[in-house]
C-alpha positions as CSV (number, residue, x, y, z in Angstrom):
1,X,-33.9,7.1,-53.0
2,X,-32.2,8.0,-49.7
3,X,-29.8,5.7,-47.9
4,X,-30.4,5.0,-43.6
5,X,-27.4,4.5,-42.1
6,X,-27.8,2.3,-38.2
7,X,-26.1,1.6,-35.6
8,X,-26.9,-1.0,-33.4
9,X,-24.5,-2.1,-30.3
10,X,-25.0,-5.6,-29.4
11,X,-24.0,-6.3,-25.5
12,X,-25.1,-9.4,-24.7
13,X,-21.8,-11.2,-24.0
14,X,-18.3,-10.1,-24.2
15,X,-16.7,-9.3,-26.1
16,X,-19.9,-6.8,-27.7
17,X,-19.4,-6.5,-31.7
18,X,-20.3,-3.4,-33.3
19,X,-23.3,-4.0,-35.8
20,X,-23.6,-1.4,-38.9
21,X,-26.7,-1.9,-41.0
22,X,-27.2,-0.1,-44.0
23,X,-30.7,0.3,-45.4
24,X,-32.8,1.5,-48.1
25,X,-35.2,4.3,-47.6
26,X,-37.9,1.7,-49.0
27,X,-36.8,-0.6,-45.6
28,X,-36.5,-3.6,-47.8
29,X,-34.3,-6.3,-46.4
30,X,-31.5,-5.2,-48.6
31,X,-29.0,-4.9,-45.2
32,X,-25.2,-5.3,-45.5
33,X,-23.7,-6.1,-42.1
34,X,-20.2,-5.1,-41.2
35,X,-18.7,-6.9,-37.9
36,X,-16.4,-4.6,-36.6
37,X,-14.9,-6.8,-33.3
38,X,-13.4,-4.0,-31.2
39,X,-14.0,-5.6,-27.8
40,X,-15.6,-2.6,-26.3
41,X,-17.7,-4.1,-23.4
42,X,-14.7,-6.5,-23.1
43,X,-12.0,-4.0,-22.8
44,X,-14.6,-1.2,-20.1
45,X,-14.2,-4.6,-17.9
46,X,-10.4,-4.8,-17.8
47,X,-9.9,-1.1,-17.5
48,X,-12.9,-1.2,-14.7
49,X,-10.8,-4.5,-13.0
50,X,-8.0,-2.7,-13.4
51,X,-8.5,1.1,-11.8
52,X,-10.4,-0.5,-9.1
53,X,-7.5,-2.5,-8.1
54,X,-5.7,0.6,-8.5
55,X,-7.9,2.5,-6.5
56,X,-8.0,-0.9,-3.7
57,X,-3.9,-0.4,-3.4
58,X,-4.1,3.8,-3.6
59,X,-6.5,3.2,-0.3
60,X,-4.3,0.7,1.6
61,X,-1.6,2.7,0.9
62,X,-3.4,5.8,1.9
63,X,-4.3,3.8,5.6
64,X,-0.7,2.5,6.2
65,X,0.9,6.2,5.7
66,X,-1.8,7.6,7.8
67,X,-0.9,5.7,11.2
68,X,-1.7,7.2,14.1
69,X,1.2,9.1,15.7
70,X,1.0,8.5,19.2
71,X,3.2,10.1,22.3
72,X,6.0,7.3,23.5
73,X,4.1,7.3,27.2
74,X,1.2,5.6,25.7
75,X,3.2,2.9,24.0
76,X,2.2,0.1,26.0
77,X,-1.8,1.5,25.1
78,X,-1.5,0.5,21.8
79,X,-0.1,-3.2,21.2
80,X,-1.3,-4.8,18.2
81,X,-1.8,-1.3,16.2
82,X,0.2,0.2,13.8
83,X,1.7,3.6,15.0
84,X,3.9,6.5,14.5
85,X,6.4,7.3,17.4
86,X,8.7,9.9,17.6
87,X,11.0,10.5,20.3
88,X,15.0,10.0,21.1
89,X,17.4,7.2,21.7
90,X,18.7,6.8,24.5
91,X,21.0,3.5,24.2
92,X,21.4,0.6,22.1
93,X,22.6,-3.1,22.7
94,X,24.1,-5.1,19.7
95,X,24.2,-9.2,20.3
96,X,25.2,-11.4,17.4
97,X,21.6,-11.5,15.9
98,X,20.1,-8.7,17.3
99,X,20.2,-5.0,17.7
100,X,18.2,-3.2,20.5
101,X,17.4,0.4,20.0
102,X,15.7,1.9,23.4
103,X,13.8,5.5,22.9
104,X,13.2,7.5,25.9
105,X,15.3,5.6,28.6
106,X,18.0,3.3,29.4
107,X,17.5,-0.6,29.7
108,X,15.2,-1.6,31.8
109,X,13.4,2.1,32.3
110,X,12.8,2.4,28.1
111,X,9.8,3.4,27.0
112,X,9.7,1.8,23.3
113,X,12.5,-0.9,22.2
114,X,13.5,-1.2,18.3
115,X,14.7,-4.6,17.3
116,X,16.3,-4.7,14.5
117,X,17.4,-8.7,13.5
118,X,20.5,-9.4,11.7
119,X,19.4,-10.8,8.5
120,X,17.7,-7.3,7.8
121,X,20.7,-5.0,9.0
122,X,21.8,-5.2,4.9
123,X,18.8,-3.1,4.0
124,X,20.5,0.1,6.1
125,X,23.1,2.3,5.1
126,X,25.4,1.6,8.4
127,X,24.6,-0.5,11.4
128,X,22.0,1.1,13.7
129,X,24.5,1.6,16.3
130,X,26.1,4.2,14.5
131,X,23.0,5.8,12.9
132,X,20.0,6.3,15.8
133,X,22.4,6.5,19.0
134,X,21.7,10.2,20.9
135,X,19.5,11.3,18.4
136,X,15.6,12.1,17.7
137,X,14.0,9.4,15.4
138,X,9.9,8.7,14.2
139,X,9.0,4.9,14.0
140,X,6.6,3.4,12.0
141,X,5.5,-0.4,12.4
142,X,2.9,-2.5,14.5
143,X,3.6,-2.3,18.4
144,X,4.5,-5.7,20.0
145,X,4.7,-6.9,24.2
146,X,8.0,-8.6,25.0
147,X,7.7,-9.4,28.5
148,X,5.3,-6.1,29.2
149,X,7.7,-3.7,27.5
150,X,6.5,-2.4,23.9
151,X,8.4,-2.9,20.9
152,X,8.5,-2.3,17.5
153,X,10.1,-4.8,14.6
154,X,12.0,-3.1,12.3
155,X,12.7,-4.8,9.3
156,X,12.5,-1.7,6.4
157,X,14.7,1.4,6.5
158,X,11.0,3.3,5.3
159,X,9.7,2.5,8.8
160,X,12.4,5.3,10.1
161,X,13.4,8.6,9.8
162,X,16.1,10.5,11.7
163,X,14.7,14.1,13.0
């Protein structure tokens, strides 16, 4: 008399159990069934949930480093977008609860203006004053119109880098 050993995976909800029936080479009804519940249909639908949210953030992430880098002339082309700008400061104008930073020209003939508020100037390692004036910087951020000169809102010390 040989024994049959099956194995039968049941997936009709989660979490699937693992069925193990062992028979009798004469197939009588002499089965002993052994519930193993190892959540495997269960657990393939986290992992799934989670490396596609994974993958979701990996792709944003992937679109908001790969902004289009743009040439400061064309600034005023692309208001609303999120860009790359590189180019060099020219001046900068510090009021109580704002900093000015204009690239590629003095006030009124800039070509881009940084604003930097107040309540984000703790996020920096020294005021922008001392840390973009006369030199070559790249922007990242969104492109906004104040009174039909573009400007960028900088609010993250990752959205510049000094050349």
């Amino acid at each position: 008399m040989e024994n049959i050993l099956s194995l039968n995976f049941h997936d009709d909800k989660l979490p699937s159990v693992l069925f193990i029936s062992y028979k009798t080479q004469d197939y009588r009804c002499r089965s002993m069934y052994f519930i193993c519940c190892f959540c495997s249909a269960y657990l393939l639908s986290l992992i799934m949930k989670k490396l596609s949210l994974l993958i979701f953030s990996s792709l944003i992430f992937t679109v908001e480093k790969a902004q289009k880098q743009i040439s400061i002339d064309s600034a005023s082309e692309y208001i609303g977008q999120k860009v790359t700008v590189c180019d060099s400061v020219y001046s900068i104008k510090v009021l109580p609860h704002l900093t000015f930073v204009n690239m590629k020209g003095n006030y009124p003939d800039q070509k881009l203006t940084l604003v930097f508020y107040k309540k984000d100037l703790h996020l920096f390692n020294m005021e922008p004053a001392k840390l973009y004036l006369s030199k070559r910087i790249c922007v990242k951020g969104r492109i906004s119109n104040y009174e039909g000169k573009p400007q960028i809102i900088i609010r993250s010390l990752k959205q510049t880098e000094i050349k």
